[in-house]
N, C-alpha and C positions, 0 to 999 in steps of 0.2 A: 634336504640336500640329496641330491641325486648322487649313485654311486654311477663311476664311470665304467661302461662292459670294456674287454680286453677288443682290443682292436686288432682285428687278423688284415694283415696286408695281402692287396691280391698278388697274384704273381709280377707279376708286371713292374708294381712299385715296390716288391722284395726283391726284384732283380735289381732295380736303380739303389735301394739302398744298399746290397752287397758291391753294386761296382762306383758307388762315392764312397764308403769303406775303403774298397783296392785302392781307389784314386788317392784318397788321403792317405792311407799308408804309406803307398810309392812315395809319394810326393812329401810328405813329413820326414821319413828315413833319409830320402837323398838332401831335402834342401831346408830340414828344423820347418817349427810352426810358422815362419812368418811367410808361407807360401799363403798369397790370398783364397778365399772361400771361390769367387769366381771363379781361379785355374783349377780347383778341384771340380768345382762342376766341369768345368770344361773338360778337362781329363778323362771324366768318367761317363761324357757322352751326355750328359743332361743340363736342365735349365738351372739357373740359379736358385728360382722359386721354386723346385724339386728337391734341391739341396736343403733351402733353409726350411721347407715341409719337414723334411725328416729330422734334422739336425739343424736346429735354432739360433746358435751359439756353434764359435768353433771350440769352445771348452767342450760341449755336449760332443762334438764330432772328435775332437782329441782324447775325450774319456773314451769312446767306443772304439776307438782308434787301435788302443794301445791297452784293449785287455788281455790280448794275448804276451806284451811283453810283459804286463806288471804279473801274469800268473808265470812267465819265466822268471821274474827275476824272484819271487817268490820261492821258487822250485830251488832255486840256484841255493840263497840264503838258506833254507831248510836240510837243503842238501850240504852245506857247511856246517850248520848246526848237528847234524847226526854224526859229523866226523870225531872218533874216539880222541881225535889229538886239535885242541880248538885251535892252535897256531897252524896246523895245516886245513883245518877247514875255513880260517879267515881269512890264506895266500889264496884257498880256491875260490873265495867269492870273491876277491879280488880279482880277480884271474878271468872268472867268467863274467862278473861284471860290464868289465870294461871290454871284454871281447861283444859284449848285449847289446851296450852302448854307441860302440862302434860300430854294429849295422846300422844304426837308426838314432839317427842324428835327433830328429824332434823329440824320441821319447828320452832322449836324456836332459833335454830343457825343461820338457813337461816334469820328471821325476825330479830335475833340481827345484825349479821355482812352483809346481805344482800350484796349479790356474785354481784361486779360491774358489771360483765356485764349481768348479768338477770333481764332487764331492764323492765319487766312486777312486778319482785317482787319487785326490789326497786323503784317503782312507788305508788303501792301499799302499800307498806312500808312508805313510805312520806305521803302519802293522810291521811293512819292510824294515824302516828303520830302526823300530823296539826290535824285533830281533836282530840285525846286526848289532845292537848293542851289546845285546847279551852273548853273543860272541865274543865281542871285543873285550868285553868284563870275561870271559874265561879266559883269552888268546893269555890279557896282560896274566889272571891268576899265576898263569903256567911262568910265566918271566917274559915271555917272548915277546909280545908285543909292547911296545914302548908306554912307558908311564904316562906319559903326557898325550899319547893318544886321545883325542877325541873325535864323534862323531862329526862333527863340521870337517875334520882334515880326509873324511872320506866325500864325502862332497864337495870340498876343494878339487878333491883328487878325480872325480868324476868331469867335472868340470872341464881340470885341465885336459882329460881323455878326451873331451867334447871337442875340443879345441885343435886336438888333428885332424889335418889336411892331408887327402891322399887323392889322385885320379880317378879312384875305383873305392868300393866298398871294402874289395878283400887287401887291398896296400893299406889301408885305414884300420883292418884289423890284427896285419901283420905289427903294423907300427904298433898300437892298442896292447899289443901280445910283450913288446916291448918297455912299453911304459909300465904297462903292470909290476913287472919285473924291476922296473925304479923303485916304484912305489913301495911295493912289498921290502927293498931292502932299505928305506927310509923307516917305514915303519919299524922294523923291527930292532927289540932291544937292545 
């Protein structure tokens, strides 16, 4: 068996992959994953067969996509977890959540139903969620958070955040900023 050498990209096809990256992002955030592979190539100024060069799969392209938000929303959840009062560190990952979600419409499809085989997001995906749990299991210790909470009614609840419509990104995260604010006194005990 042959080991494979690390393959350094010239510049040229490092540029095209940071700007089908931009393309995807743009284009994932404003309109979720069902934007076809072709508009991405197109967006980003290259051939089809440049696009599916780098990125084979648009699972492969939505994991690379979106590691900058799954290391947000990571930061976010950790940063709730260090909060001395778990009922006000699980209002703020509530809080920043849905504010996350509501820039970026695709990575909150990809974080709900998480593309089996994008096996970086649905890693990431798992890790985020055992620790919102274990929030959730302090928030309720303390009383605050409702008994009957479970982990699905935060995914519900994501969900329905998916589900605003707004003109712009920032009316979307105005509203977002609002819902949370439901949410959080639903939740609570």
């Amino acid at each position: 068996m042959v080991d494979r050498l690390p393959q350094t990209l010239r510049s040229d096809a490092l540029d095209n992959r940071e700007r089908i990256l931009d393309a995807a992002r743009a284009l994932f955030a404003a309109e979720g994953l069902d934007v076809p592979m072709r508009e991405i190539a197109r967006r980003a100024g290259v051939g089809p067969a440049t696009l599916y060069r780098r990125f084979p799969t648009k699972q492969a392209l939505a994991a690379e996509a979106f590691t900058e938000q799954m290391y947000a929303c990571h930061a976010i959840v950790e940063e709730g977890l260090a909060d001395p009062d778990p009922w006000q560190g699980f209002c703020l990952v509530i809080e920043k959540l849905c504010g996350l979600h509501a820039r970026n419409q695709g990575f909150t499809t990809a974080f709900i139903s998480a593309f089996p085989h994008a096996m970086d997001l649905a890693a990431g995906r798992e890790h985020a969620l055992t620790s919102l749990a274990e929030l959730a299991r302090r928030a309720k210790d303390t009383g605050h958070l409702r008994p009957d909470f479970v982990l699905d009614d935060l995914i519900l609840m994501l969900g329905a955040n998916r589900g605003l419509h707004a003109t712009s990104t920032n009316d979307r995260v105005v509203a977002s900023r609002r819902f949370a604010a439901f949410a959080i006194r639903a939740f609570r005990a």
